[in-house]
C-alpha positions as CSV (number, residue, x, y, z in Angstrom):
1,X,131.6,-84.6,-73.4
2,X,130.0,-82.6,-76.3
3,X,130.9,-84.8,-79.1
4,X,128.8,-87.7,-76.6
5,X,125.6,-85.5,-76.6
6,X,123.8,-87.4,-79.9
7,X,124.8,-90.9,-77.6
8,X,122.3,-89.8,-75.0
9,X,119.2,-90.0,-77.0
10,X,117.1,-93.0,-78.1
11,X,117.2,-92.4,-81.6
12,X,121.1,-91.6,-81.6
13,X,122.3,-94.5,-79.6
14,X,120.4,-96.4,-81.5
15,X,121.7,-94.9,-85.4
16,X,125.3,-95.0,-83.8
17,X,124.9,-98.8,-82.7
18,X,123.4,-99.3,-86.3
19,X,126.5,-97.1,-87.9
20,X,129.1,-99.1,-86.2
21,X,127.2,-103.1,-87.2
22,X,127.9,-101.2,-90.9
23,X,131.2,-99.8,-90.7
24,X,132.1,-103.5,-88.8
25,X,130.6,-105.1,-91.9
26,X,131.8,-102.8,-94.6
27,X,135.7,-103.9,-92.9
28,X,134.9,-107.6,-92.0
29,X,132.4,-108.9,-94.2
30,X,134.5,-108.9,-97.2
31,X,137.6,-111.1,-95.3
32,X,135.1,-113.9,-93.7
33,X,132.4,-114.2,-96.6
34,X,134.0,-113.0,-100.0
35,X,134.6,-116.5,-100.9
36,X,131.4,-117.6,-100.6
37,X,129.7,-114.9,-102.0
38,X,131.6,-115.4,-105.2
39,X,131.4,-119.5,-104.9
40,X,129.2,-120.7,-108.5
41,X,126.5,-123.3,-107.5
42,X,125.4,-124.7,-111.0
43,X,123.0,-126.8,-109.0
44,X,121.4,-123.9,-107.0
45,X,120.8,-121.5,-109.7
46,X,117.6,-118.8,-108.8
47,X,116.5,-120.7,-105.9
48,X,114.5,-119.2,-103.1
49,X,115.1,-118.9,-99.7
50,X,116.1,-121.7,-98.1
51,X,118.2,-123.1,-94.5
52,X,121.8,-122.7,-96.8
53,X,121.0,-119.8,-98.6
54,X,118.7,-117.2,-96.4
55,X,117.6,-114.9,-99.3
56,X,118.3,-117.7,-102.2
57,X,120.8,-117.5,-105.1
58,X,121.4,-115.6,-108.4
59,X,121.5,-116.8,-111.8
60,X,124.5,-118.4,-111.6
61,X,123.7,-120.5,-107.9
62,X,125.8,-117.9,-105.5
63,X,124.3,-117.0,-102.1
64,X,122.7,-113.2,-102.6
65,X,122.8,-113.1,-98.7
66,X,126.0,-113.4,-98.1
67,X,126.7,-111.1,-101.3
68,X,124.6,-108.1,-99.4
69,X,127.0,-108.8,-96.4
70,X,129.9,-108.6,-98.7
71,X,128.6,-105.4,-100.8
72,X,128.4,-103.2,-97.9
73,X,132.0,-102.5,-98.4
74,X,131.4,-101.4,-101.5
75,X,128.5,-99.5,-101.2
76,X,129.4,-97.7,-97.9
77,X,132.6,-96.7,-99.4
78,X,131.5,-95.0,-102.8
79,X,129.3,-93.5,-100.7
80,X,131.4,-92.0,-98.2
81,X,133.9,-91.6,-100.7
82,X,131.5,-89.4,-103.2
83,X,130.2,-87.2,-100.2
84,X,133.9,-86.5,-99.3
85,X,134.3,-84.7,-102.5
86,X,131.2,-83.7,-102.7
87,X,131.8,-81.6,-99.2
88,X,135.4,-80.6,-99.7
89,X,134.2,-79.2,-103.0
90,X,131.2,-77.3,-101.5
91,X,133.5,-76.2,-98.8
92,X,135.9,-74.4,-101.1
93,X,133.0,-72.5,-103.0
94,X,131.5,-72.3,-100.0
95,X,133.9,-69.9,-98.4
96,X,136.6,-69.0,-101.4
97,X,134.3,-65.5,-101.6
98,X,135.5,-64.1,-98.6
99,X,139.6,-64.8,-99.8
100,X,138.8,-63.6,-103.2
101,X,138.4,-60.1,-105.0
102,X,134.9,-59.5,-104.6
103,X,133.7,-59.4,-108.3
104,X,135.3,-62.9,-108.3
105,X,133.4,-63.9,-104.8
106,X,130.4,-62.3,-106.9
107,X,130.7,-65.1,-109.5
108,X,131.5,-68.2,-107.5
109,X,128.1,-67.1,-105.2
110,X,126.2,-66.9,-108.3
111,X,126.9,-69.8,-109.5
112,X,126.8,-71.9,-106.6
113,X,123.1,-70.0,-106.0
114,X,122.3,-71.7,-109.7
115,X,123.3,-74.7,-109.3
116,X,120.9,-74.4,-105.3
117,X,117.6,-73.8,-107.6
118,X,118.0,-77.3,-109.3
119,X,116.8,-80.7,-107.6
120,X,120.1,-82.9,-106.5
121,X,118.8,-85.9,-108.3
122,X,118.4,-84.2,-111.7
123,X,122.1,-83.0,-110.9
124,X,123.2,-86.2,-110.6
125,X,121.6,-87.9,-113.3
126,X,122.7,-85.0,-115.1
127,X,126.8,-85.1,-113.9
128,X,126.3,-89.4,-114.7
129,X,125.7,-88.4,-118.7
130,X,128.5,-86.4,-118.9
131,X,130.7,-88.4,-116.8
132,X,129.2,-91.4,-118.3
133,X,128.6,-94.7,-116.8
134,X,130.6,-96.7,-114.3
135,X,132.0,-96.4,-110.4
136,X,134.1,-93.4,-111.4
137,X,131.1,-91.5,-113.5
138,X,128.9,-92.7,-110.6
139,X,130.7,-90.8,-107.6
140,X,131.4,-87.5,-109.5
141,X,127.7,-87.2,-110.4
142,X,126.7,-87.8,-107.1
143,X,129.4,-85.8,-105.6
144,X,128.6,-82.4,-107.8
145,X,125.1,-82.9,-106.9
146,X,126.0,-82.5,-103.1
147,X,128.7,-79.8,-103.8
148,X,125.5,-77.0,-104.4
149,X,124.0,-78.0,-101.0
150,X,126.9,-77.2,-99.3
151,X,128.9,-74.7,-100.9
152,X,125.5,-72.4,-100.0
153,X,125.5,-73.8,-96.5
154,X,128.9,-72.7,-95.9
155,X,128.4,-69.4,-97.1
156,X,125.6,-68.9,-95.1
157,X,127.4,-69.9,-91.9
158,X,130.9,-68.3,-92.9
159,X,128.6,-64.9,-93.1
160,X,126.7,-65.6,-89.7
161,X,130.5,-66.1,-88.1
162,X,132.4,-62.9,-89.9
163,X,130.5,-60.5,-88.3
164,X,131.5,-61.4,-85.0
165,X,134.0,-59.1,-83.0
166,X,136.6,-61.4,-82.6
167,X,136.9,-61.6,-86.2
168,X,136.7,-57.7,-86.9
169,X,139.8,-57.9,-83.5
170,X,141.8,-60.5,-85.9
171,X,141.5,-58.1,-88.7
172,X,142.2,-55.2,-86.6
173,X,145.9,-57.2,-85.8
174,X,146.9,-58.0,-89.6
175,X,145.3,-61.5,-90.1
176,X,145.4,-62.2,-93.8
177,X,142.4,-63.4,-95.2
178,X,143.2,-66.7,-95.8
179,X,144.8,-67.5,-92.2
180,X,141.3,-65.3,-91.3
181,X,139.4,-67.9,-93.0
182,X,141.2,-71.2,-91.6
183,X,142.4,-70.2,-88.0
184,X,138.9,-68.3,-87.3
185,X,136.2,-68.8,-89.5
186,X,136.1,-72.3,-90.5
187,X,136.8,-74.0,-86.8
188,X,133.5,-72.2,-85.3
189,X,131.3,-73.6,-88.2
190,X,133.0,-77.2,-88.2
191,X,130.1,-78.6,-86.2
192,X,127.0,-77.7,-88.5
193,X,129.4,-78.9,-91.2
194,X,130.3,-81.7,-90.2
195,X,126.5,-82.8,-89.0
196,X,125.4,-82.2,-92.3
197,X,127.9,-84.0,-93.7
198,X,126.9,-87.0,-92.3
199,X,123.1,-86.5,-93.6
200,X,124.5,-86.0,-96.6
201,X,125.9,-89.4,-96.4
202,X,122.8,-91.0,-96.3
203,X,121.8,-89.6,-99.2
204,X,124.2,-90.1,-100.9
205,X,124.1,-93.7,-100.3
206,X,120.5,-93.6,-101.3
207,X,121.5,-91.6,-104.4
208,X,124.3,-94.4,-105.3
209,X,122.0,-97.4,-104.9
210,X,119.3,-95.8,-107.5
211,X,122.5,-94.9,-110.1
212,X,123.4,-98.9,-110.0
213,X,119.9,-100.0,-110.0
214,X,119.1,-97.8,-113.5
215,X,122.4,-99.5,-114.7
216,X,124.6,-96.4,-114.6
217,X,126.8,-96.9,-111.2
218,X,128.4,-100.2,-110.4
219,X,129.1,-102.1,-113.3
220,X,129.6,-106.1,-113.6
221,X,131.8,-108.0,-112.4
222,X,131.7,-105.6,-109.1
223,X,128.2,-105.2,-107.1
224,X,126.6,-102.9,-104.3
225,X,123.0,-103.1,-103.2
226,X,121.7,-101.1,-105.9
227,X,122.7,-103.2,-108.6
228,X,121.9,-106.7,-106.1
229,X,118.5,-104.8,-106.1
230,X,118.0,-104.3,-110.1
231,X,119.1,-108.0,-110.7
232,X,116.6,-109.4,-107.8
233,X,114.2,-107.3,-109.4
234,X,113.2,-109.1,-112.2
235,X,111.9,-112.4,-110.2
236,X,110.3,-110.3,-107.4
237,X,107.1,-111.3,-108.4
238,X,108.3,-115.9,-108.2
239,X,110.7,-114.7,-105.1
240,X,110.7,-111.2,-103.7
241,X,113.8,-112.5,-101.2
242,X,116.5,-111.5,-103.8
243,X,115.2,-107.8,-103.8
244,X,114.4,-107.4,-100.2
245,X,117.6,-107.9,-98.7
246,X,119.9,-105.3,-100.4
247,X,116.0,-103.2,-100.4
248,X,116.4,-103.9,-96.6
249,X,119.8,-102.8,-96.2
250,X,120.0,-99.5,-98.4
251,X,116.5,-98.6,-96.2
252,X,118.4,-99.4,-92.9
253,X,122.0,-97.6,-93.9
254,X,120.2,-94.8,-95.1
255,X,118.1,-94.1,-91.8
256,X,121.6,-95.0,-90.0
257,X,123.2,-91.9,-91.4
258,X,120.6,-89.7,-91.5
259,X,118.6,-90.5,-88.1
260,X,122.5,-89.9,-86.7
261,X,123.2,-86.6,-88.3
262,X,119.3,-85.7,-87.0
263,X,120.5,-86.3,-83.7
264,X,123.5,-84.6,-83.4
265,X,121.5,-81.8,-85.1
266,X,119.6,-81.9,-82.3
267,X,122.1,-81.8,-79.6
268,X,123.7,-79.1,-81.6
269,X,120.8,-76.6,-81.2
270,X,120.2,-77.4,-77.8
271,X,123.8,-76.3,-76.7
272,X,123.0,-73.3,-79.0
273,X,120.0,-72.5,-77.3
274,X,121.7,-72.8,-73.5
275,X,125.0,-70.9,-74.6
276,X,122.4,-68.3,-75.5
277,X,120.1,-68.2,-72.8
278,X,122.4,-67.7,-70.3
279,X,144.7,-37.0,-63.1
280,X,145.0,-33.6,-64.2
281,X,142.7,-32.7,-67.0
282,X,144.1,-32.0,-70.3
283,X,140.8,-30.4,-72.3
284,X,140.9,-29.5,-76.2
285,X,139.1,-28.5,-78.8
286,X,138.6,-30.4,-82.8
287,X,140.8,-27.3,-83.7
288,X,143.9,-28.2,-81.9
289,X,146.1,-31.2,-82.2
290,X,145.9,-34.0,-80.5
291,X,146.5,-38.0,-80.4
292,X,143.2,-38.5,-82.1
293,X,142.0,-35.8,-84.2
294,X,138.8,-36.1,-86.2
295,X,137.2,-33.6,-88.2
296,X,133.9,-33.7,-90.2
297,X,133.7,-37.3,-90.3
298,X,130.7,-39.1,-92.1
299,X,130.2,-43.1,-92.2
300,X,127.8,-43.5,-95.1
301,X,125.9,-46.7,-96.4
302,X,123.7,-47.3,-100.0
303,X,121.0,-45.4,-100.3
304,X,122.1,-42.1,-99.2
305,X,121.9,-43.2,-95.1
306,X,124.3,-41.5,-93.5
307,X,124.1,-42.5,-89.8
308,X,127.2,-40.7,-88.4
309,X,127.3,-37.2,-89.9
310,X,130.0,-34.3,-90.0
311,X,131.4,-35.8,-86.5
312,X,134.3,-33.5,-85.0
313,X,136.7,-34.1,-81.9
314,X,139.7,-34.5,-80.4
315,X,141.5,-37.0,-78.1
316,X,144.7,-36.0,-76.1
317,X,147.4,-38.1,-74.4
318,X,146.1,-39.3,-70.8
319,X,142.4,-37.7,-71.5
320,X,139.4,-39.5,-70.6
321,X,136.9,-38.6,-73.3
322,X,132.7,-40.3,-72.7
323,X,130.8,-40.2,-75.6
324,X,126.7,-40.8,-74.2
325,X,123.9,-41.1,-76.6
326,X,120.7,-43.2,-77.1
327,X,121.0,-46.3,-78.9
328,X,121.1,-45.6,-83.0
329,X,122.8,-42.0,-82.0
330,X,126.3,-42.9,-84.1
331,X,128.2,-43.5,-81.0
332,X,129.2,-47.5,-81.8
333,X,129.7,-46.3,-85.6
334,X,131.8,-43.7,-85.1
335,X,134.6,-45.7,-82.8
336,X,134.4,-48.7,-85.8
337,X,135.4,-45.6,-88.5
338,X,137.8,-45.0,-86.0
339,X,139.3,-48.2,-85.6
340,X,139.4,-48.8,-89.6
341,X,136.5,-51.3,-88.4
342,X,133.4,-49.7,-91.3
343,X,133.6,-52.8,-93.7
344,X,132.2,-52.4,-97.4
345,X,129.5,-50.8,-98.4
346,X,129.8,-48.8,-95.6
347,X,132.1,-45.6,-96.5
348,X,134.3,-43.5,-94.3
349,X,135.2,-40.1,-95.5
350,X,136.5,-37.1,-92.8
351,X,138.4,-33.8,-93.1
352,X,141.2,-34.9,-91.7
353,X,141.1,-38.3,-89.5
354,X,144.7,-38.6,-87.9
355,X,146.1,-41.0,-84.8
356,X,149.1,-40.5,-83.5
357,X,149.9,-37.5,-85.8
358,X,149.4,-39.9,-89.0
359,X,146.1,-40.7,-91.4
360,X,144.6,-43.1,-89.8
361,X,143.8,-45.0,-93.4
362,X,148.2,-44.8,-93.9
363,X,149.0,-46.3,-90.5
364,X,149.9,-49.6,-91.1
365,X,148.2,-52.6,-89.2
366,X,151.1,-53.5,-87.1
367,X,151.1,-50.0,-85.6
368,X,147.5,-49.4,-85.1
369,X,147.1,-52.9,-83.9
370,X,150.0,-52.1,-81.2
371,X,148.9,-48.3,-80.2
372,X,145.0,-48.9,-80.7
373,X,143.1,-51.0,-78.3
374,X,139.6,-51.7,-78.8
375,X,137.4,-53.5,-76.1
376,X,134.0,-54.4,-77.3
377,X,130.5,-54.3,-76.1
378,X,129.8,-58.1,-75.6
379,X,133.1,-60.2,-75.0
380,X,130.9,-63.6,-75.8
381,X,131.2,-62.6,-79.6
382,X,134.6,-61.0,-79.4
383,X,136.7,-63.9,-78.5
384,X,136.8,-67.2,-80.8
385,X,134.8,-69.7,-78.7
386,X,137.2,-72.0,-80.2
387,X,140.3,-71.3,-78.6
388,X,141.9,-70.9,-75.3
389,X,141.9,-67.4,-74.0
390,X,145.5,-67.4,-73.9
391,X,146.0,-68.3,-76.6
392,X,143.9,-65.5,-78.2
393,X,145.9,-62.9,-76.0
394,X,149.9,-64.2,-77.0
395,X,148.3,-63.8,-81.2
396,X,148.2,-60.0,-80.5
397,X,152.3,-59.7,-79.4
398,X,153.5,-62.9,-82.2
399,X,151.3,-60.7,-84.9
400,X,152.3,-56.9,-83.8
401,X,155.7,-57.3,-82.3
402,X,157.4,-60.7,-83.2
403,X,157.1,-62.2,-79.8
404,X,157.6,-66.1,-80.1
405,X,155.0,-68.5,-79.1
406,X,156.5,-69.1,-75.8
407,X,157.3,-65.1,-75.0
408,X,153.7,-64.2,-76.4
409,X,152.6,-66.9,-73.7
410,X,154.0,-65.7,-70.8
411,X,152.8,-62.0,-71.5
412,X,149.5,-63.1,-72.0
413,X,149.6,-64.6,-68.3
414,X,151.4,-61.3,-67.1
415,X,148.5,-59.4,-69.1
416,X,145.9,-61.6,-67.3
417,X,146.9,-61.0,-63.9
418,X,147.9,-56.7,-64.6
419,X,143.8,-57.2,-64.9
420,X,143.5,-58.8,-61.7
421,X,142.5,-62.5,-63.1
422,X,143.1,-64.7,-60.3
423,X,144.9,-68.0,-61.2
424,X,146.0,-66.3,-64.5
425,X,148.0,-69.3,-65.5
426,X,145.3,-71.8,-65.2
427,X,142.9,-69.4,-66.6
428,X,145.1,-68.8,-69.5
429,X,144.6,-72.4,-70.4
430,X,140.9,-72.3,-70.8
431,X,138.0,-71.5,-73.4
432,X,135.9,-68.0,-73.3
433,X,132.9,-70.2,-72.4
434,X,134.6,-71.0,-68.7
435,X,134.9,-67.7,-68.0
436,X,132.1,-64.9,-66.1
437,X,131.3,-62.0,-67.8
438,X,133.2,-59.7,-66.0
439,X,136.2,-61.8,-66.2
440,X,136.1,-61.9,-70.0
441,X,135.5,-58.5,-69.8
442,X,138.8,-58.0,-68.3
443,X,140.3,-60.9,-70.5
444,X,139.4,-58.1,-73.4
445,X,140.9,-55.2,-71.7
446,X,144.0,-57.7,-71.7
447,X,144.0,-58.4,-74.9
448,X,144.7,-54.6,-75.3
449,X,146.8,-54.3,-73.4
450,X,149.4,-56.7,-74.8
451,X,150.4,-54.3,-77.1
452,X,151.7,-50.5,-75.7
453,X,148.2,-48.6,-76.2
454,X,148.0,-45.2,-76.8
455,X,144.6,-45.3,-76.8
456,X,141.7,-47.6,-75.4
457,X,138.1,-47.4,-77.2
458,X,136.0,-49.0,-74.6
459,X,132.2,-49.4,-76.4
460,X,130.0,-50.1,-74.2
461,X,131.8,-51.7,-71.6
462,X,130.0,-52.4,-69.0
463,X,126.4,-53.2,-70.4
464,X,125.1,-56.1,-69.0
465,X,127.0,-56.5,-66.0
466,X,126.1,-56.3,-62.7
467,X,127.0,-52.7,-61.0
468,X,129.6,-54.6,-58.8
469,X,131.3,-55.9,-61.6
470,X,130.9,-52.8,-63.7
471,X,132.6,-50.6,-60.6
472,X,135.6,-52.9,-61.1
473,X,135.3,-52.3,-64.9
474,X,135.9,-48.3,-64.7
475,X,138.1,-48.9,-62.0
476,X,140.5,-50.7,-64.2
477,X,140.2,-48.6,-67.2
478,X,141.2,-45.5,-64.8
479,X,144.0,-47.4,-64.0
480,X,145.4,-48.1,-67.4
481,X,145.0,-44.5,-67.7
482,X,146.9,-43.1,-64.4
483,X,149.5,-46.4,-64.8
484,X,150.2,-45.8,-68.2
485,X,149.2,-42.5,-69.6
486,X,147.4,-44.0,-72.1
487,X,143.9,-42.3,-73.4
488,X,140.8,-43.2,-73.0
489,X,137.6,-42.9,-75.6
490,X,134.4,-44.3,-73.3
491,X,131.2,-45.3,-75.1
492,X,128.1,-45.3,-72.8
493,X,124.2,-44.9,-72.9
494,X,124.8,-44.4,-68.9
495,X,125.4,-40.6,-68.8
496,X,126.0,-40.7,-64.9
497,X,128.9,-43.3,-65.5
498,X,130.6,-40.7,-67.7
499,X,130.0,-38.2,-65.2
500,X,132.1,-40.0,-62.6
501,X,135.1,-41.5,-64.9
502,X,135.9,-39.0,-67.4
503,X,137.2,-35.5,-68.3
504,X,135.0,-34.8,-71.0
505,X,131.4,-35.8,-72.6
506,X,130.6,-35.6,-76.0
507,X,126.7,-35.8,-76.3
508,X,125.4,-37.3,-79.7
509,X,122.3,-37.7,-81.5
510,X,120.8,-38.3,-85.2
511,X,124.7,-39.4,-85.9
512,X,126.0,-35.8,-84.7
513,X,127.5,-34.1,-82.0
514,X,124.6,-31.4,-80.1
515,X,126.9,-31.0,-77.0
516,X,131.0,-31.0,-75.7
517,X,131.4,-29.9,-72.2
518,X,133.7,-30.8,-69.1
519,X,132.1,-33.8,-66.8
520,X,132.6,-31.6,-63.9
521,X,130.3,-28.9,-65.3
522,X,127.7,-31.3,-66.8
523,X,125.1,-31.2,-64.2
524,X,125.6,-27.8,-63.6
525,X,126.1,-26.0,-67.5
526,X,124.7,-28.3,-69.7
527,X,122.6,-26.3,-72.3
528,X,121.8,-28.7,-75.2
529,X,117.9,-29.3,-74.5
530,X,119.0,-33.3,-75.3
531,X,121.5,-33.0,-72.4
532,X,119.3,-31.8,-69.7
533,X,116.5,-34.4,-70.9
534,X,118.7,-37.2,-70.6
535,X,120.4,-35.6,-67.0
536,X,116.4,-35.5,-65.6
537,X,115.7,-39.3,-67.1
538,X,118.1,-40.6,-64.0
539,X,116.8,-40.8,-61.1
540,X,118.5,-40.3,-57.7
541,X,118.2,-40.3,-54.1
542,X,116.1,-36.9,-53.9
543,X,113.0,-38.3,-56.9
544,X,109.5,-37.8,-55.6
545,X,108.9,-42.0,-55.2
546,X,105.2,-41.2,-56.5
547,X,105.5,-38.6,-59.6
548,X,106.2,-41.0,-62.3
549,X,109.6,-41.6,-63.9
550,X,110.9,-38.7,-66.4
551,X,110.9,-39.5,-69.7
552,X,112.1,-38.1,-73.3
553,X,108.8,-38.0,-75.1
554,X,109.3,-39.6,-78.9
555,X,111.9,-41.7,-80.2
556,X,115.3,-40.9,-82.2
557,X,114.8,-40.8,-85.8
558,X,116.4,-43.8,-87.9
559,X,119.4,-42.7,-90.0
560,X,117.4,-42.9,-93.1
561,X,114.4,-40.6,-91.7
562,X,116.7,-37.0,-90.8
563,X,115.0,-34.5,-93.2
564,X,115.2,-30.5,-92.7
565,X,115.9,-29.0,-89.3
566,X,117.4,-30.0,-86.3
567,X,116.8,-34.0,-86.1
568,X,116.1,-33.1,-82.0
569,X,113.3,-30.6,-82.5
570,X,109.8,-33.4,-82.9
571,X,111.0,-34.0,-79.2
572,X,112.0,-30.3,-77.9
573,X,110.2,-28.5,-75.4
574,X,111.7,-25.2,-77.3
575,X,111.6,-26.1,-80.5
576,X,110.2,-23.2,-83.2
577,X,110.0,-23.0,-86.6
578,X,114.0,-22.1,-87.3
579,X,114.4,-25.3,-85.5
580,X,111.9,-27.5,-87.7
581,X,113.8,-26.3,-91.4
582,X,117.7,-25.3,-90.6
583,X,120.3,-27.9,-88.7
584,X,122.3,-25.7,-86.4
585,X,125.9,-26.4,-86.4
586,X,128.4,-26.7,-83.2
587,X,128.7,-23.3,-81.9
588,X,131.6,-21.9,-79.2
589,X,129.9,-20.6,-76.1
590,X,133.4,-20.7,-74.0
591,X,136.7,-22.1,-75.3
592,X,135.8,-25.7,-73.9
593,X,132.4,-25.7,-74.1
594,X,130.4,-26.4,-77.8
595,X,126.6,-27.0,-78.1
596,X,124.4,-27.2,-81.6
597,X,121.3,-25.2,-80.8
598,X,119.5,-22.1,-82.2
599,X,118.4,-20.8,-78.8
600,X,120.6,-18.1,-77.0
601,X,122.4,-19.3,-73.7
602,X,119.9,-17.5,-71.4
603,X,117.1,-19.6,-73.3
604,X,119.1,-23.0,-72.5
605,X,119.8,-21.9,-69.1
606,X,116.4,-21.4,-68.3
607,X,114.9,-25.1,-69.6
608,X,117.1,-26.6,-67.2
C-alpha cells in the first residue's frame, strides 16, 4: 500500500497515467507504425499538416507524426538506459567510502564533491567531446553528468543511516563492511534513491533530446525527438507542425517523469513526517577484579574534548550496577567505549579495560557479540525498519554461534516469548514499525538475549515510555539477572529507578565519576553535594504542594568548557576557592563507598 501513495494525488495519477501512454508507445508504436514512418512519399515531400499526415512530412515525403510515435522507443530507452548507468555509477561512489580505507574514501568523496560544483549540462557537453559523437558518446556523457548528482546524494543518505543503532548492533555482531553496506545500509535508503532516479529520468530525456538537436546524439539513419526537432526546425517559420510535435512530446515526457518522481517525493516525506510524529549483593571496588573492570578510562574527540574523563569501575557476576547523571554527564559515552561502540575520531584509551578477564580491544567479535548485550535508548533507530523482527533476532545466533537459518528462527521465537511477547510466532513475522514501544523494547532485550550474556548494558531503557510499561521493563531485566546470573550495567537520568533495581550507583558528572555508594544507603549517606541535589530535585508524597519545585541552579558544563577546579563547584552550595582551581579525585571514605569532594564528611553530612 506504500508504493500506491504517489497514485492518490492529482498530479501523480495523472504523471503515472501519462508514464504508462509512453512506456505503451515506446513497446507498441514501433510494431504498428514503423512501416509507415519509414514509407518515402516523393509526392508529399515538406508538406504541411494535412487529414493523411497530421504534422506533415520530411524532406523526403514520410509522415513526421507517425515518426514521433515511432521515436519514443528510441528516445525513452537512451534515456532510461543513460540514467541507469548514470545511477548505478553514482551509487558505487556514492557509498564505496564507507567499504574502503579511509584515505581512499577520502579521495572518491573529493572527487565526487568536484565534479557536484560543476553544472550537469556543461558535464555532458563536456563527456560528448571526449566520447565524441553518436548514440554511444551520447548516453555516457549524459550518464557521467548524472553520476555527480547521485554519488553525493548517496553519501549523504548512507551517512544519515550509519549512525543508527541497529547499524552500530550489526557491527557489534561481526558484520563485514560490505554485507554492512548491502544487507543494512542500502535497503533503508532505496526509496529516496529510487525517487530521484526517476527525476533524474526526465532530465535526462531532456538532456538527450538537446545532444541530438545540436547534432551530437542520434545520428542518421536512426531518429528521437531531438533530432525530429533540429530537422523541423529549419521550416518552422513556413510550417511550425514539424517542430511542435516531437517539441510537444519531449515537453510532455519530461513533466511525466519528473511531476512523478515529485509526487512520490511527496508521499515520501509525508510517511517521514507521521513515522516521526508519533539477590544477594556482590559490591566491589575498581581495585579488585571483576567481569568488567575499567580503570582511568578517557573517550576523547579533536580538539582536545574529552567528554568522559579518567572513569573507574567495576562490574561483578550477577551485580546490578545504575550509573545516574544529567544528560551530557558521560554516562551514554562511556557504555559505547565499553561496547567497542566509540567510532573514529573519537579515541578510547584506559588503564586497563578488561571483560571477562580479557582486553576488551583483543576479544574477538564473536565472543563479545555472544557475552555482551547492549539494549539501546530508542528501539525505533536500533532495529532496521527494513526487516522482520525475527529476522533481526535469528542474525545474532547464525553470526555468533553458527545456528542455521531455520535453528536461528526458532530461537528468535523462543527469545520472543522468554520476554513475554504474546503471539511470538506471528510477531516474529512482522516489521519494527508494527510493534509498541514497549514491545520493541522487549524485542531488544531479546535480541540480547539470543546469545549467553554475561552482561546487559541497558542505556536508557525506559525513556519515553509510559511508567506501566517501564515497571515491566525493570521487571524483566531483574529477571534476566536472578534467571540467569547474568550482570547488569543500568543507564538512567531517573535516580529513584536506580534506587529500586540495583545494588550499586555510580553518580557522574563533567564526564567523571563524583560518587559510588550502595542503593540501599543512597538516600541515607550520600555526601557528594551533586547527589543530594539531584535526591531533593524528586519529588514525593511528603513535598509541600505550594513551595515550588527544587531545582539545581545552572547547567552542566559542555565537555569543551571544563577548565580548573571541580567542573561541580559554579553550581555548589559549598563551593570555596580550593574547589574553583584543584579537581578533587575519588577518595575512600569506607571500603564501598567513594565520593570526589574537597569537603570533610561532617561538612557533606551536614548539606544534606
Amino acid at each position: 500500500m506504500r508504493r500506491l501513495t504517489v497514485l492518490r494525488s492529482p498530479v501523480g495519477a495523472a504523471s503515472a497515467v501519462l508514464l504508462t501512454v509512453l512506456l505503451a508507445l515506446a513497446v507498441f508504436a514501433p510494431i504498428l507504425w514503423g512501416d509507415r514512418a519509414a514509407a518515402i512519399d516523393t509526392d508529399a515531400l515538406q508538406q504541411g499538416p494535412s487529414a493523411d499526415h497530421l504534422l506533415g512530412t520530411d524532406q523526403l515525403g514520410r509522415d513526421i507524426f507517425f515518426r514521433v510515435l515511432v521515436a519514443t522507443r528510441l528516445t525513452i530507452g537512451l534515456a532510461l538506459l543513460a540514467t541507469m548507468i548514470g545511477v548505478v555509477t553514482g551509487l558505487v561512489l556514492g557509498s564505496v567510502p564507507s567499504v574502503l580505507p579511509r584515505w581512499a574514501g577520502r579521495i572518491v568523496t573529493s572527487a565526487v564533491n568536484i565534479a557536484v560544483a560543476f553544472p550537469g549540462l556543461l558535464l555532458a557537453l563536456f563527456f560528448a567531446v571526449i566520447f565524441g559523437t553518436g548514440t554511444i558518446g551520447a548516453v555516457l556523457a549524459i550518464a557521467f553528468a548524472i553520476t555527480p548528482s547521485f554519488a553525493r546524494l548517496t553519501q549523504t543518505l548512507t551517512a544519515s543511516v550509519s549512525g543508527r543503532d541497529f547499524i552500530a548492533a550489526a557491527r557489534v555482531c561481526g558484520v563485514g563492511r560490505f554485507r554492512l553496506l548491502t544487507r543494512h545500509v542500502l535497503p533503508n535508503i532505496a526509496e529516496p534513491l529510487v525517487i530521484n532516479a526517476t527525476l533524474a529520468a526526465g532530465s535526462a530525456l531532456t538532456a538527450f533530446a538537446g545532444l541530438s538537436f545540436l547534432g551530437i546524439g542520434v545520428q542518421a539513419p536512426s531518429y528521437d525527438w531531438g533530432r525530429l526537432l533540429g530537422e523541423g526546425l529549419n521550416r518552422i517559420y513556413i510550417s511550425p507542425a514539424p517542430a511542435l510535435g516531437p517539441a510537444v512530446a519531449v515537453v510532455l515526457a519530461g513533466l511525466a517523469f519528473n511531476l512523478f518522481g515529485e509526487a512520490a517525493a511527496a508521499g515520501h516525506r509525508q510517511r517521514s513526517h507521521r513515522a516521526a510524529t508519533p539477590q544477594p549483593k556482590t559490591v566491589g571496588s575498581p581495585a579488585d577484579g571483576g567481569l568488567l573492570t575499567v580503570r582511568n578510562l578517557h573517550v576523547t574527540f579533536p580538539g582536545g574534548i574529552t567528554p568522559v574523563r579518567g572513569v573507574s569501575f567495576s562490574v561483578h557476576n550477577g551485580e546490578m550496577i545504575g550509573v545516574v547523571g544529567e544528560s551530557g554527564s558521560g554516562k551514554s559515552l562511556t557504555a559505547l567505549a565499553v561496547s567497542r561502540l566509540v567510532e573514529h575520531p573519537g579515541s578510547v584509551t584506559a588503564d586497563t579495560l578488561e571483560f571477562n578477564g580479557k582486553p576488551l580491544d583483543s576479544t574477538p567479535d564473536r565472543e563479545l557479540g555472544t557475552r555482551l548485550a547492549m539494549v539501546f535508548q530508542d528501539p525505533t533507530t536500533s532495529f532496521n525498519p527494513t526487516k522482520r523482527i525475527g529476522r533481526q533476532l535469528a542474525e545474532v545466533s547464525e553470526v555468533h554461534q553458527g545456528f542455521d537459518r531455520k535453528a536461528a528462527a526458532a530461537k528468535a521465537v523462543d527469545r520472543l516469548d522468554a520476554v513475554r511477547i504474546p503471539e511470538p510466532e506471528r510477531r516474529a513475522k512482522q516489521y519494527p514499525h508494527e510493534f509498541s514501544g514497549g514491545m520493541r523494547q522487549r524485542a531488544m532485550i531479546a535480541m540480547g538475549l539470543m546469545g549467553e550474556p554475561q552482561l546487559v548494558i541497558a542505556d536508557e531503557p525506559t525513556t519515553a515510555l509510559d511508567v506501566t510499561v517501564q515497571r515491566e521493563v525493570l521487571k524483566l531485566l531483574a529477571r534476566i539477572r536472578e534467571v540467569r546470573s547474568a550482570a547488569v550495567l543500568l543507564i538512567s537520568h531517573d535516580i529513584t529507578v536506580v534506587a529500586q533495581t540495583c545494588d550499586r550507583v555510580l553518580v557522574m558528572y563533567a564526564g567523571r565519576i563524583v560518587e559510588e555508594l550502595p542503593t540501599d544507603e543512597l538516600f541515607t549517606a550520600a555526601r557528594h553535594p551533586y547527589t543530594t541535589a539531584l535526591l531533593k530535585a524528586v519529588p514525593d508524597l511528603d513535598t509541600d504542594r505550594d513551595a515550588p519545585l527544587a531545582v539545581i541552579p545552572g547547567r552542566p558544563p559542555e565537555p569543551g568548557e571544563i577548565g580548573r577546579g571541580c567542573p561541580f563547584a559554579p553550581r555548589c552550595p559549598l563551593a570555596d576557592d580550593q574547589c574553583r582551581t584543584e579537581e578533587p579525585e575519588l577518595r575512600t571514605l569506607r571500603q564501598d563507598h567513594r565520593v570526589a569532594c574537597w569537603k570533610s564528611e561532617t561538612e557533606l553530612a551536614g548539606v544534606r
